[in-house]
Structure formats: structure tokens, C-alpha cells
MARBA-3410 file (N, C-alpha, C, O; in Angstrom, 1 decimal):
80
80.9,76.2,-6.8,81.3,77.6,-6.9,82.3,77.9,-5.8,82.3,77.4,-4.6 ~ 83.0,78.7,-6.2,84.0,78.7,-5.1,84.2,80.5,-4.9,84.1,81.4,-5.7 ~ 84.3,80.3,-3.6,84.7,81.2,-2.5,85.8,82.6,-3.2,87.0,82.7,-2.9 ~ 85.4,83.2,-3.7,87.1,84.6,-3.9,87.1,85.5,-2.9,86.2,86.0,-2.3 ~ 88.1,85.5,-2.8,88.8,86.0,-1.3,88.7,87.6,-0.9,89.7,87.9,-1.5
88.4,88.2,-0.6,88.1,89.5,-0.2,89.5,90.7,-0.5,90.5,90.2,0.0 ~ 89.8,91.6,-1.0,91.3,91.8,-1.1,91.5,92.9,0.2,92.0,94.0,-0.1 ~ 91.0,92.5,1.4,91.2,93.3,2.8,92.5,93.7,2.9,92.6,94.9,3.0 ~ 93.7,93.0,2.9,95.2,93.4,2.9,95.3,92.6,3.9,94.4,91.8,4.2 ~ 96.9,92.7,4.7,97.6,92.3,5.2,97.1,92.3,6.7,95.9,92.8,6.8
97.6,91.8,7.8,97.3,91.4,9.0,96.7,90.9,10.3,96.1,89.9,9.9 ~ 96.6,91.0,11.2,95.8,90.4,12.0,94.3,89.7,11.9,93.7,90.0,10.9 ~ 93.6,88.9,12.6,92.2,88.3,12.4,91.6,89.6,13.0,91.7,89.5,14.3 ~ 91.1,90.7,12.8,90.3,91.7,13.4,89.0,91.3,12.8,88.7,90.8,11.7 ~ 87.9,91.9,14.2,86.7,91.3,13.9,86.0,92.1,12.8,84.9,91.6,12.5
86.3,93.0,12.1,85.5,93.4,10.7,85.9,93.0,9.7,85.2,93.3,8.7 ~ 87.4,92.2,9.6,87.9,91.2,8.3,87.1,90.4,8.5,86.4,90.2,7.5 ~ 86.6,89.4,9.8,85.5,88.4,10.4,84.4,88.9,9.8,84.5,88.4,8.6 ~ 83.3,89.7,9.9,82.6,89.9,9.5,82.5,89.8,8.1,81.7,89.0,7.6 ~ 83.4,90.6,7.1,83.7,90.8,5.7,83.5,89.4,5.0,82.6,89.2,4.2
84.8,88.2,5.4,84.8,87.0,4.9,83.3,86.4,5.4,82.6,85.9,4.6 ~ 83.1,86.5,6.3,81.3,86.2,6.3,80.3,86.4,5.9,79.5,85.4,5.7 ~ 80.0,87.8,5.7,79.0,88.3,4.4,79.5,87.7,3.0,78.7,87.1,2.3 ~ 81.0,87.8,2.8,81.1,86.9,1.4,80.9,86.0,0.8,80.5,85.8,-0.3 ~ 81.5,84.9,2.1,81.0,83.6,2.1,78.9,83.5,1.9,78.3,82.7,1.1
78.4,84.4,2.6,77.0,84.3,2.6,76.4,84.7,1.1,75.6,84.2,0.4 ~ 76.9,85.4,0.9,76.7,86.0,-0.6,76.9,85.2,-1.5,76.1,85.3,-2.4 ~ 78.3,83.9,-1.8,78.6,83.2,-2.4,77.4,82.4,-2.2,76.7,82.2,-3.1 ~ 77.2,82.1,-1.3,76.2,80.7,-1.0,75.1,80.5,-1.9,74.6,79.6,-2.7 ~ 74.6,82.4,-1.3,73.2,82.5,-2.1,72.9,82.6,-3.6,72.0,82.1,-4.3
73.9,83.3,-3.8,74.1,83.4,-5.2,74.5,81.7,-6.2,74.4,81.7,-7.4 ~ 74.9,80.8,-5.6,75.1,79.6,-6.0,73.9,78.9,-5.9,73.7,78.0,-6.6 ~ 72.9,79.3,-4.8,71.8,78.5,-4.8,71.0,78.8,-5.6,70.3,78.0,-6.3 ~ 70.9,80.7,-5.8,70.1,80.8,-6.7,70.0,80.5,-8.3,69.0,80.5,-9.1 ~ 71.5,80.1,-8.4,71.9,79.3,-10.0,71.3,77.9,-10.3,70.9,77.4,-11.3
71.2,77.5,-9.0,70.8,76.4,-8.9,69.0,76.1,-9.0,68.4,75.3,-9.6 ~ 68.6,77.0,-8.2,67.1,77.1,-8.0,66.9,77.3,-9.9,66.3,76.3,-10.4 ~ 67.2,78.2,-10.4,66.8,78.5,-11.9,66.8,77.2,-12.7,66.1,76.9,-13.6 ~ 68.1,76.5,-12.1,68.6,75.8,-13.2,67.6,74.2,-14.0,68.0,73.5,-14.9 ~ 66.4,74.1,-13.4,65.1,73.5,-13.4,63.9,74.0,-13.8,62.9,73.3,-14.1
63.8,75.6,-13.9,62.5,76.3,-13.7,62.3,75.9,-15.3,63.2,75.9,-16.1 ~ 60.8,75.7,-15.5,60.2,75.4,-16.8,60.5,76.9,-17.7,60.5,78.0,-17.2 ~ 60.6,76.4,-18.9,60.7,77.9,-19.9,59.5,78.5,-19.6,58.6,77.8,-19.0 ~ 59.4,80.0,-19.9,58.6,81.0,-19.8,57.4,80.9,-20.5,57.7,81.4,-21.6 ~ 56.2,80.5,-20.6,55.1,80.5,-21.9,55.3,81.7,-22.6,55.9,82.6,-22.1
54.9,81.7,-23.9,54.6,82.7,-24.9,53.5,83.0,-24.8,52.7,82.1,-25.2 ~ 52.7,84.1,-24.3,51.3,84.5,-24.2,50.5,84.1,-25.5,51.1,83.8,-26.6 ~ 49.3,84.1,-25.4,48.6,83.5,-26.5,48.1,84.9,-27.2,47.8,84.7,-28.4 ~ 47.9,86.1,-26.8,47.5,86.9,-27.2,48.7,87.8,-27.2,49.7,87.7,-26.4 ~ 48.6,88.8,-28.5,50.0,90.0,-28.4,49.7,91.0,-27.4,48.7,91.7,-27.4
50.7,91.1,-26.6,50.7,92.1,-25.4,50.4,93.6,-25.6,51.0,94.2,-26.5 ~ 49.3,94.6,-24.8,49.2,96.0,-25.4,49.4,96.2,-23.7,49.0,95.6,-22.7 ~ 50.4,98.1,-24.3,50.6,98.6,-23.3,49.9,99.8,-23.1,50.4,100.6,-23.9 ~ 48.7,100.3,-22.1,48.1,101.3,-22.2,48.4,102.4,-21.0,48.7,102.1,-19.8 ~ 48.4,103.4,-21.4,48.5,104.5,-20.5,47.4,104.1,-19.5,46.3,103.7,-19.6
48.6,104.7,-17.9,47.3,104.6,-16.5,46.8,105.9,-16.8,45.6,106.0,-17.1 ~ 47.4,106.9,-16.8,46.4,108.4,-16.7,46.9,108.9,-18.0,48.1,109.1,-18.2 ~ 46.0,109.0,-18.7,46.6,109.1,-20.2,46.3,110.8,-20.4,46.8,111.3,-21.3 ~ 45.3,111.7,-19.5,44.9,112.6,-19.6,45.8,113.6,-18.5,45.4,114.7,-18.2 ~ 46.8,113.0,-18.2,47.4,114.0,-16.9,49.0,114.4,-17.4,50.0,113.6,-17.4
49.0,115.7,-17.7,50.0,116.1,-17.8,50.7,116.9,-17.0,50.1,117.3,-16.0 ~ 52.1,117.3,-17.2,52.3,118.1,-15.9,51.7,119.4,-15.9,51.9,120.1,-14.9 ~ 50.8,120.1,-17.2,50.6,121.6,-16.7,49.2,121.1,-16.2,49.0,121.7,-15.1 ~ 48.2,120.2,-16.6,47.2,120.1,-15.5,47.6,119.8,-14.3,46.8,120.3,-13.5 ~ 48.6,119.2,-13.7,48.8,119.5,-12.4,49.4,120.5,-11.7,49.3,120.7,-10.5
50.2,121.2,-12.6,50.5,122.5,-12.0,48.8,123.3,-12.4,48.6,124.4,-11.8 ~ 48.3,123.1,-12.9,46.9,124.2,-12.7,46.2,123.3,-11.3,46.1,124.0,-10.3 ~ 45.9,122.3,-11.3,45.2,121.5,-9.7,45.8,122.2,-8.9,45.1,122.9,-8.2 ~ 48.0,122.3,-8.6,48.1,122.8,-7.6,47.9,124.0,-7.7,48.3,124.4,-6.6 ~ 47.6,124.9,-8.3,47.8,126.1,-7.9,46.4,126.9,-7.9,46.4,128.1,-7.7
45.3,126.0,-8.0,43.7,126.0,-7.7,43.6,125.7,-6.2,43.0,126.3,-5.4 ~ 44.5,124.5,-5.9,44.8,124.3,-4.4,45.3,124.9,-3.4,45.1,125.0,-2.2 ~ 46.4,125.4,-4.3,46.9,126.7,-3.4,46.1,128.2,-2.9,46.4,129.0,-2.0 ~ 44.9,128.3,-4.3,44.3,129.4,-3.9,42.9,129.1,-3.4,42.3,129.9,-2.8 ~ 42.6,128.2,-3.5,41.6,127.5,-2.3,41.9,127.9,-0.8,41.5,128.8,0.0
43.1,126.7,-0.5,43.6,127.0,0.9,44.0,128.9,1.5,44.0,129.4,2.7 ~ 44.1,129.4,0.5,44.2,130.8,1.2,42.9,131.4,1.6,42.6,131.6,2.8 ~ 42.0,131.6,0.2,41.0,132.1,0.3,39.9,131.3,1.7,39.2,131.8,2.6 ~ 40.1,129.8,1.5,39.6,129.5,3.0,39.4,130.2,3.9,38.3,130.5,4.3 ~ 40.8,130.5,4.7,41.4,130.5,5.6,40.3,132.2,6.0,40.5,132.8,7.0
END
């Protein structure tokens, strides 16, 4: 994989062009390793059973929780 050049512009070596081509270069690296890391990994199994997707709170809507907060809200007053 090779390296593309940053399109910073024209002149001097100033230390945040330094920096720039160095995150790049780092970013190239990783990104080539991680092509590489995949490029071995066993295929994915096919689950043996058909996947079901179930609701976590199947009973919570937003006007039950605007009634919670606003039971909460008149809780904390009447407390006080």
C-alpha cells in the first residue's frame, strides 16, 4: 500500500506539516494491517437457528414516561 501525500501546499518543513505526514503515514500503516489481519479470518458461520429480534421494554412509551415524570415532578414538590 502506498503512502498519498497530504495536499498541505507549498513550503518550508514546519513542525505541523511534520506532524500531518506522520499521522498519515500512521493511518496508512494501520489501515494496510488491518487488510491484512482480515485477509485470513475464517468465513462467518450461518447460525443454525433463524435469528428473532425482540423488544427490551416493549411496554414503555414516551407518554408513559412523560406521566412517570410528571408523577415525579409532583412527588418532589409535595415532599418538600
Amino acid at each position: 500500500m502506498q503512502i498519498e501525500p497530504l495536499p498541505i501546499g507549498p513550503g518550508g518543513n514546519s513542525p505541523s506539516k511534520q506532524q500531518l505526514n506522520k499521522t498519515n503515514e500512521a493511518i496508512t500503516m494501520l489501515t494496510a494491517q488491518s487488510q491484512a489481519d482480515t485477509m485470513y479470518d475464517a468465513p462467518i458461520p450461518t447460525p443454525v437457528t433463524s435469528q428473532s429480534v425482540e423488544k427490551f421494554c416493549q411496554y414503555v412509551t414516551p407518554n408513559n414516561i412523560a406521566i412517570i415524570g410528571i408523577l415525579l415532578i409532583a412527588y418532589g414538590i409535595v415532599s418538600k
